[in-house]
C-alpha positions as semicolon CSV with decimal commas, in nm:
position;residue;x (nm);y (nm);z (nm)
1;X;-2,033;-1,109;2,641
2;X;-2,189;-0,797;2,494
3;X;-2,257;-0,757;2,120
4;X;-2,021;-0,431;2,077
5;X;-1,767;-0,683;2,184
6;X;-1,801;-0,952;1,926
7;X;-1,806;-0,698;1,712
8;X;-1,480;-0,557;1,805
9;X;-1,371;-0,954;1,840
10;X;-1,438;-0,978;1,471
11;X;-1,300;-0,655;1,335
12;X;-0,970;-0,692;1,529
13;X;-0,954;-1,089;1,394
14;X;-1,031;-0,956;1,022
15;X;-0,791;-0,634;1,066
16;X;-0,491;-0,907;1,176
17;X;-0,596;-1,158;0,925
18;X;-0,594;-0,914;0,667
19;X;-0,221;-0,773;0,765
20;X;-0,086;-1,107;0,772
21;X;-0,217;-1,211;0,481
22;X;-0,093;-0,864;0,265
23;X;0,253;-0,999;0,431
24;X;0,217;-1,360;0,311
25;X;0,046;-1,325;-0,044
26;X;0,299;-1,346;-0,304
27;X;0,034;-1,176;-0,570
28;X;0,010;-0,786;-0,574
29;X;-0,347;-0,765;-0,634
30;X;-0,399;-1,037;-0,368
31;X;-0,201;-0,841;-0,170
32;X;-0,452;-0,519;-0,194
33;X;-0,713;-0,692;-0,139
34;X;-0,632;-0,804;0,162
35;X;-0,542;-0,458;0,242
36;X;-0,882;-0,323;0,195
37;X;-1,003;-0,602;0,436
38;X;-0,779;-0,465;0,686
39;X;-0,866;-0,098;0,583
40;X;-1,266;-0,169;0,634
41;X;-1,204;-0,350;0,953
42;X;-1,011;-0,065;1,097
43;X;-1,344;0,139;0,982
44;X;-1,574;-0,080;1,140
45;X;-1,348;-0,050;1,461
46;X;-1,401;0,320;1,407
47;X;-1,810;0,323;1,439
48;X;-1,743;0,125;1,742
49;X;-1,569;0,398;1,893
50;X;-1,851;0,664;1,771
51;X;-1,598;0,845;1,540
52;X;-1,831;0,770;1,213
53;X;-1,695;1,039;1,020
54;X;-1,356;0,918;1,070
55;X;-1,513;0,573;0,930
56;X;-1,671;0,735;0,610
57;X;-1,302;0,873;0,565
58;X;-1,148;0,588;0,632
59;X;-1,358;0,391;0,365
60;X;-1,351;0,639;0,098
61;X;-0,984;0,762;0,137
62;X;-0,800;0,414;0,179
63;X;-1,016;0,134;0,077
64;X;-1,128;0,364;-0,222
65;X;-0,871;0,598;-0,358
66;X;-0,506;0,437;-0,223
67;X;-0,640;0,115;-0,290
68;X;-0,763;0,254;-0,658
69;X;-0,384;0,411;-0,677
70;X;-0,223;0,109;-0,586
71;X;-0,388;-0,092;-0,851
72;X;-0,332;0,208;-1,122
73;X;0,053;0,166;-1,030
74;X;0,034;-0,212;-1,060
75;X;-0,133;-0,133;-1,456
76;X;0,116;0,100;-1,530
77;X;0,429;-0,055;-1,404
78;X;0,595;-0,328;-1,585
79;X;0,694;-0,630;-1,425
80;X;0,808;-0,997;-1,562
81;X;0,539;-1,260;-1,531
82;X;0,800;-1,519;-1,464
83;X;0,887;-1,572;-1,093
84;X;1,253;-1,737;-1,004
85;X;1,254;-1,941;-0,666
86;X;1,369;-1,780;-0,393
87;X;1,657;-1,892;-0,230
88;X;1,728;-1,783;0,131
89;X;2,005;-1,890;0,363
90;X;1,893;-1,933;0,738
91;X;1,535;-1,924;0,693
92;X;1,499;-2,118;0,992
93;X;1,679;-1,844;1,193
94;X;1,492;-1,577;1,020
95;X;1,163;-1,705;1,111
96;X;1,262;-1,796;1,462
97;X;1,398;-1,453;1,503
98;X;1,075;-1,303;1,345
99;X;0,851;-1,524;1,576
100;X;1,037;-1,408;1,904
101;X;1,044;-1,024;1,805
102;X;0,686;-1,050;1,746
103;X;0,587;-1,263;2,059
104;X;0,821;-1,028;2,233
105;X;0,620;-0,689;2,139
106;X;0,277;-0,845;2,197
107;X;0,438;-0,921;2,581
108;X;0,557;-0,551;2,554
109;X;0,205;-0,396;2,437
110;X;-0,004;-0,619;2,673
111;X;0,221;-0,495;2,957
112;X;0,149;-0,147;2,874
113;X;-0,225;-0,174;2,790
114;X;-0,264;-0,370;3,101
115;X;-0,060;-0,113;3,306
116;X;-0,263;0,216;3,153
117;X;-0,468;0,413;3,388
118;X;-0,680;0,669;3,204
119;X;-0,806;0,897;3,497
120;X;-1,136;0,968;3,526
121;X;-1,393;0,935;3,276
122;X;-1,486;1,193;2,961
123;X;-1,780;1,341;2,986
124;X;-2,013;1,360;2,646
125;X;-1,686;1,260;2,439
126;X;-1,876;1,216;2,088
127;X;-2,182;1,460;2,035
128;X;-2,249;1,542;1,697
129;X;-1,851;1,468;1,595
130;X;-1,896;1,507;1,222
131;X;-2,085;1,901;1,231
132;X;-1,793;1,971;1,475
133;X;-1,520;1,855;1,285
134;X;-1,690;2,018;0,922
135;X;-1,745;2,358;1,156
136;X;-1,343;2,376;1,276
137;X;-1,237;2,236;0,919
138;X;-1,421;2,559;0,694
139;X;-1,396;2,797;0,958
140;X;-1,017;2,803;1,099
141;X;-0,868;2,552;0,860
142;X;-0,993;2,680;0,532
143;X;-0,645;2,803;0,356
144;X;-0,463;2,489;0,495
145;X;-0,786;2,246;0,339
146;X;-0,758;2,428;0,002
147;X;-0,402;2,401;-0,044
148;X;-0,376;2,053;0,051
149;X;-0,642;1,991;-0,240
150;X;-0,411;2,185;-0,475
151;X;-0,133;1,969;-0,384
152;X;-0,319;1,654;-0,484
153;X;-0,438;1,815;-0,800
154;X;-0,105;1,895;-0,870
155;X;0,043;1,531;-0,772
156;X;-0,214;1,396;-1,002
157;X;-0,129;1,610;-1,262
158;X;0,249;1,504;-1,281
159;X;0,181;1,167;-1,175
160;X;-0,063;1,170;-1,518
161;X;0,257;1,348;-1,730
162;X;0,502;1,068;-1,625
163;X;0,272;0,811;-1,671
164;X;0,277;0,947;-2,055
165;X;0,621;1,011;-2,084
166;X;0,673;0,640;-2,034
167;X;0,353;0,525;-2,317
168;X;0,583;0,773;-2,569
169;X;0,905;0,614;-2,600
170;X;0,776;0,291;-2,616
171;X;0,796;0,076;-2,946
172;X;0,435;0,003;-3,105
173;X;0,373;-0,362;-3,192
């Protein structure tokens, strides 16, 4: 057993821990939490593959900013504090049902990773990724770069307006 493989051993168990868990937790900010394990496992699985710049992103876009967004719409959201029991009918079918679907696609993806045949092998598939993907993104993707930033300024902006249309009609206490 090689190293690169107990690494990708421990990733993959962290990455499925962490979904599970998100599924699980009854807690929203427990629930984000263990979605930023899951996010920095799928990075680590990432420099495994050579694709670091797609690892940086990875970190900094979801484990940073969604994960920071998810938590500003938990603040500014209200919710009651008091949680009813849940009461579900067949939740022994449900789970049974849940278990075979489940079991049922990891037959179905084992069959097909097991069946794939990817040719012949790549030649020199990750030299100097990141300079390659910063020369194609500034040179032939500039206008489409820029106006996706605009678009995210302009979310923000809005998402900052409604955010204090809601603080203005609000009693003070």
């Amino acid at each position: 057993m090689s190293g690169e493989y107990l690494a990708f051993l421990a990733l993959a168990l962290v990455a499925i821990t962490g979904g599970v868990l998100m599924l699980n937790l009854t807690k929203v900010v427990h629930m984000v939490i263990a979605l930023v394990f899951t996010f920095i496992s799928i990075a680590g699985l990432y420099v495994l593959l050579s694709a670091e710049f797609v690892a940086v992103v990875q970190v900094l876009i979801y484990s940073g900013a969604v994960t920071i967004m998810m938590l500003f719409g938990i603040m500014l959201t209200r919710h009651q504090e008091e949680e009813g029991e849940k009461t579900t009918t067949g939740g022994f079918w449900r789970k049974a049902l849940t278990a075979i679907a489940v079991f049922a696609f990891g037959i179905a993806v084992y069959l097909g990773v097991y069946r794939l045949d990817f040719g012949e092998e790549g030649a020199r598939l990750h030299e100097n990724n990141t300079e390659q993907i910063g020369m194609a993104l500034y040179s032939h993707y500039t206008i489409p770069f820029e106006i996706a930033s605009v678009i995210l300024l302009v979310a923000l902006v809005g998402a900052i307006i409604l955010a204090k249309k809601d603080d203005e009609g609000a009693p003070k206490s």
